[in-house]
Structure formats: C-alpha cells, structure tokens
N, C-alpha and C positions, 0 to 999 in steps of 0.2 A: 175303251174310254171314248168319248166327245173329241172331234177336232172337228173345226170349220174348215173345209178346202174349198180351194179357188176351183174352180169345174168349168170354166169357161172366162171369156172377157165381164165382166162385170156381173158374174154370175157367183156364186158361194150356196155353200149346202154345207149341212151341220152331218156328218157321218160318224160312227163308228168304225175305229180302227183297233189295234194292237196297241197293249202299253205300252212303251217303251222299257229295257230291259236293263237293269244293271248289270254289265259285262268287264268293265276294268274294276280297281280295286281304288282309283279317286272318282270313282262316279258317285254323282249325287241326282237323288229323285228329290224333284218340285214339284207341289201342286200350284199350280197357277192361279195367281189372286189376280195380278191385271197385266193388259196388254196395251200398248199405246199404238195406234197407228203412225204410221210414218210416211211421208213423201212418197221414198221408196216401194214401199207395200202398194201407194197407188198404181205408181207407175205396173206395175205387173199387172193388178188388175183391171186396169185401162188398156194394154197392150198387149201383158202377156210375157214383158220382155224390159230389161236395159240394159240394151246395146246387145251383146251377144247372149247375153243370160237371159234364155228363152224358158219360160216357163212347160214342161209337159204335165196338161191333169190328169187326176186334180195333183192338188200340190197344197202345202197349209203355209201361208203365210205366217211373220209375225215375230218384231226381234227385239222391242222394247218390253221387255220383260220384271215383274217379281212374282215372288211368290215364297211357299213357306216348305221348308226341307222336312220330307216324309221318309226317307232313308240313303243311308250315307255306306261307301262302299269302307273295305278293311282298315284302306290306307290315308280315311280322310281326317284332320285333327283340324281346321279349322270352322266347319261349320257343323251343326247337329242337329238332330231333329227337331222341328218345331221354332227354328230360327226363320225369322221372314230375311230373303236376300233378295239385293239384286242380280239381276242375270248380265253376264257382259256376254253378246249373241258371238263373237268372234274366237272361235277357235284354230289356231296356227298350232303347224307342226314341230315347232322349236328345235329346227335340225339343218331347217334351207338357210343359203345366204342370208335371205333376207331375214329371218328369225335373227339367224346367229348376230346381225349389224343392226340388231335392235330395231329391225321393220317391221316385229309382228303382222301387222295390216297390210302390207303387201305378200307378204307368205305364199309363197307358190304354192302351196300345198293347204291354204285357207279351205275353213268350212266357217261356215256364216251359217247363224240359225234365218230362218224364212227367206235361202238363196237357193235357187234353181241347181239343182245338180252338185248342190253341197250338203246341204241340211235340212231338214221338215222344220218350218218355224213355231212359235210357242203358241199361236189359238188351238189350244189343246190343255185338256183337262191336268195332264201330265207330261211333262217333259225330263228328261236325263241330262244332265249339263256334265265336263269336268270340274272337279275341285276349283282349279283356279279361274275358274269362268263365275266362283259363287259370293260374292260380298255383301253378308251378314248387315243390315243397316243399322246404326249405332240412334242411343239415345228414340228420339219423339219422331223419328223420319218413320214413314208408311211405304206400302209399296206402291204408294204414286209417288213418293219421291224415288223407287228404286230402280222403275220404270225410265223417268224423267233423265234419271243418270245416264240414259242409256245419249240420246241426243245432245242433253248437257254438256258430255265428255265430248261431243264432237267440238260443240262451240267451245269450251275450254282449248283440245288442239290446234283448231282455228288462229285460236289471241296469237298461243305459242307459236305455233307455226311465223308468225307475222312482227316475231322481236319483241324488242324494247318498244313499248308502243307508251307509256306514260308522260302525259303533257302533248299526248297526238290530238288529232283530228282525223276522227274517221267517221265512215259512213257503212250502213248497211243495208244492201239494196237488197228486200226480199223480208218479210216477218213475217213468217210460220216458226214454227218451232224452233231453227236454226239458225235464224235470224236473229229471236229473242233469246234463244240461249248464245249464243256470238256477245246479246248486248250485256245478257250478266255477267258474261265471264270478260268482256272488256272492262266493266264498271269496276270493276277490282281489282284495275292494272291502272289505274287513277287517270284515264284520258280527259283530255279538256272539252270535246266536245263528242254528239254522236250526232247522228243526220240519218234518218232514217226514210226509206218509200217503200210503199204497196200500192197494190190496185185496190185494197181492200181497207173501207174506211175504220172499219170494227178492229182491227189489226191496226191500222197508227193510232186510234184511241187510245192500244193497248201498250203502245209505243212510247205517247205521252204519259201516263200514268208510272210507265217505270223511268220517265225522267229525260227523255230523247229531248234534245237541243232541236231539233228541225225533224219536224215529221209533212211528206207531200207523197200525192198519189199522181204518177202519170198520167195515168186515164183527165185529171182536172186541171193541171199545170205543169206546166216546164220544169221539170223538178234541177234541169242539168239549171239553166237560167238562174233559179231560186237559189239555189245553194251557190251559186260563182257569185251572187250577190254577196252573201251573206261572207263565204271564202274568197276571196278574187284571185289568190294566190294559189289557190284548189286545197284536197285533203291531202291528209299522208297515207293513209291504209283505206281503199273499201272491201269490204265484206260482199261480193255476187252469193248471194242465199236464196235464187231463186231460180236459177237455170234456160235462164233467158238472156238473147240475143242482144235484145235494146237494153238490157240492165247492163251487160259489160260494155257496152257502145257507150251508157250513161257512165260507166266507171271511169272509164277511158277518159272520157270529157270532163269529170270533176276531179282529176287528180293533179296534184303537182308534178314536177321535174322530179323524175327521181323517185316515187310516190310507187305503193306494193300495192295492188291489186291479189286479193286470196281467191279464187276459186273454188266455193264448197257445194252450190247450187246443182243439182242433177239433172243435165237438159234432155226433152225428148228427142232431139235430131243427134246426128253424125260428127258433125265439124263444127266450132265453133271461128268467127272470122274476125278479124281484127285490121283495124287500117294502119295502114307502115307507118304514115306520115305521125300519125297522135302518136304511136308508140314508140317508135326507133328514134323517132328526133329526141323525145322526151324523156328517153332510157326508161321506161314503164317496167318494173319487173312485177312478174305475176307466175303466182304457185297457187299448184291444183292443189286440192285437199281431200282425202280420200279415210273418209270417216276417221279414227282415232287412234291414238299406241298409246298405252299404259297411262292413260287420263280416267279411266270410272272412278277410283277410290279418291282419286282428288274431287271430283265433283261430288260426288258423295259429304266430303268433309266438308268441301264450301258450305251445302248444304245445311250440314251437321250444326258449323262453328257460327251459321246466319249472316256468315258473307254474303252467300245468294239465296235470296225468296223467289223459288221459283214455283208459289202457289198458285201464281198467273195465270200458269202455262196451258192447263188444263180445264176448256171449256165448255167440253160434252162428255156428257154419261151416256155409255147404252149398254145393255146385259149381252152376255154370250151369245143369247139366242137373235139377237139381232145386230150381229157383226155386220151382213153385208147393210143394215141400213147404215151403217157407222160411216163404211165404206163411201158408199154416194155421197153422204153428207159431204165428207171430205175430197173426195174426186171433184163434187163443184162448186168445192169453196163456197159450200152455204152457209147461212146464220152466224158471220165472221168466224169459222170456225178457226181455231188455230190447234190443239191438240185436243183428238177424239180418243175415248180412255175406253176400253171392256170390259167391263167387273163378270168374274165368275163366281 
C-alpha cells in the first residue's frame, strides 16, 4: 500500500510499504478517507521532534483520522464493514495506574497513532486500529466530521478540564483549530463573553463569524490594554491555544484574582516562565492539558445533535498526492489556513 513518510525535516515522499496486518481478534482494518493535519504533525516535520519524541526516518505521520471499515477481527460487534468511523489516534494499555485512575492519556504504556516510537500514523492507504479506538459516525456527519472529532474532543476536555465556566468570561489566546474548537465547546457551556487574538487576521475573521465578543491581533494592538478596557476586573478562564511565551505573559495580565489559566498550546522551547509577582500575589491557577480522556464520542454527538457546527473548521483541500504541499501551507500559516484536510 501508499504511505507518505516524513524522510527528512520538511521533506515527505509517497512510498510503498506493507499492509498493515490483522493480528488480535478486536482489530479492525480502515481504509482511509481523510486526514486532518494537526499542529503537532508540524512540529515534527519542522523539527523532527516535541521535546523528547524525536522522530527516526522516515516515519508516517498523521492522527486525525476517518475512514470506512474493510474488515473486522472475530471479537468485534460494534462496527462492520462498510461503516465510515471515526479513529480515536490514542491507544493505552488499560492495566497502568494511570489507566486503571481513569488517565487513559497519560498511560505509561500509550501508543499514539503518528508518535515517534509508538505508532506509524494514518497518511496511509490503510491502517489497523483496536475496536474501541472505532466510532461509527451516526446520522448526515462525514468523515470530515470524524476527523474533526479528533481535535474537537481536545477542546471539549479543555472547557471540562477548566469547571463550571457558565456566565464566565473567557479568552482564547491562539485560533487554529484548537483554539476554535476550545470556542465551540465553551459556546455550549453558556459563557458570557469570549475574547479572542491571533497574529493571523483570516483567523479572527473566522472568530467573529462564530460570534467571538473581542476579536485583536498582537502584531496591530495591545490586545492585553484592549481587553482590561473592555474587562477592567480581568477574565476568569484563558484558553493559551497557541504555545507561545507572550500569550501566557498576555494570560497572566488579562486575568482576575483567582482566574484559571488552561494550558493546551504545544511550545517549541523547553521551559515555559512566568513572573512570581502577576502570579503568586494573585493566586493564578493554571493546568496543562494534554490532548483528551474519553471526550470523542461526545464531540461526535455535539456534532451529531447541532450543538456544534463545526463546518468552519476546515479550509484547505489537497489530495494524497500532495501531502507535503498541505504541510508547508500549514507550517507557514499561509492563505489564513486554519485546518488543512487530505482526501484519498
């Protein structure tokens, strides 16, 4: 079969490889309808690496996934052939602590589809997933919505992660895909206000259109200045969706006494820094976020029930055969991309 592997820093080649083999008895074979690029997928192929997970080539990226189930192993009864699913990329071994304490996503023993040294990811003609990794999309949804699930479900853990947030005032500093999924899945936890910045104007357009109270780009205005107008008291929750330094320095400055900073943003450096005085005086709590636990099948339903439209999300097409142009486009945030889609 077709996989595209990463073969160097900014480099991809379309190879032939081995199928992928059914071997347990809940394995299920996918063929691959679409791929979504993700942040993450750049970072590798900009670098090679996040943080320790160092890429060796090639390697196939790729873990926002659907596709349509071409065979199913002895033991599987919930999906069959010829069903389009979505793919949940995270595979835990449901036996570590952290399984057994309902952490799937920290899982010592985690395999992630398109992660270095866990899993081959889904730009490939066919992929093997387990059973419970396969969620059948119900009713009119496509596998760009099954794809979209995959990110989706991060900003839905996000909301969760960050409380009772209804009648808040929040902000989300960062809109790509996580950003605007962060703001669907707040819109539906009934907050009072949303406050959105990017460097990228095609992106707060896209901002305003799904209904953002304060949309500013740093790069043009003070965005901290603009918003403590508008708030003087500061927010209660910001959203960092974009893995940058001066965005939590901006969090830090737009929040209240007491006010939860989430961390979902994937920075290219080491350390991130923060000043005692904004934070300790002001009892700042802030929690990292580390992609998602058992949120697909709800975003899905959002989906489903038209709580969330998230037909926004996705503003480039390009075919198989031109993955890595997909790539560049997204590494330099060209033509406001916000989600670059791969149809096979």
């Amino acid at each position: 079969m077709k996989a595209m592997m990463l073969t160097g820093i900014r480099k991809m080649e379309m190879m032939e490889v081995p199928a992928p083999e059914m071997k347990n008895p809940d394995d299920v074979k996918i063929k691959m309808s679409v791929v979504g690029i993700c942040g993450s997928d750049i970072h590798y192929f900009t670098q090679g690496n996040i943080g320790s997970q160092k890429v060796t080539f090639p390697f196939t990226l790729g873990h926002e996934g659907a596709g349509v189930v071409v065979q199913t192993g002895a033991a599987v009864k919930s999906v069959r052939p010829g069903d389009v699913v979505a793919i949940e990329p995270a595979m835990p071994c449901g036996n570590c602590d952290q399984c057994l304490s309902g952490r799937s996503h920290t899982c010592r023993k985690l395999r992630f589809l398109g992660c270095p040294n866990q899993a081959e990811g889904c730009l490939s003609e066919f992929i093997v997933m387990p059973e419970h990794c396969c969620f059948p999309l119900p009713g009119k949804l496509t596998p760009d919505h099954g794809s979209i699930s995959e990110p989706l479900a991060i900003g839905v853990y996000s909301v969760k992660k960050a409380g009772n947030i209804k009648g808040l005032k929040i902000g989300i500093l960062g809109f790509g895909p996580i950003g605007l999924s962060v703001m669907l899945a707040a819109k539906t936890k009934n907050v009072s206000a949303i406050y959105v910045t990017d460097k990228i104007d095609e992106r707060l357009a896209m901002a305003s259109k799904e209904k953002a109270d304060y949309t500013g780009n740093p790069l043009n205005e003070n965005i901290v200045e603009k918003i403590k107008q508008k708030e003087p008291l500061g927010l209660d929750v910001v959203f960092e969706c974009c893995g940058q330094q001066e965005a939590l320095d901006q969090a830090v400055d737009i929040m209240k006494p007491g006010g939860r900073i989430m961390v979902v943003g994937i920075p290219e450096f080491d350390n991130w820094m923060l000043n005692v005085e904004n934070t300790r005086r002001r009892e700042i709590m802030i929690q990292f976020i580390r992609r998602q636990v058992d949120c697909t099948e709800e975003a899905i339903e959002l989906m489903h029930n038209g709580m969330v439209d998230a037909g926004n999300m996705v503003t480039h097409r390009f075919p198989f055969d031109n993955t890595e142009e997909a790539f560049d486009l997204v590494a330099d945030y060209r033509d406001g991309v916000i989600k670059a889609m791969i149809d096979f």
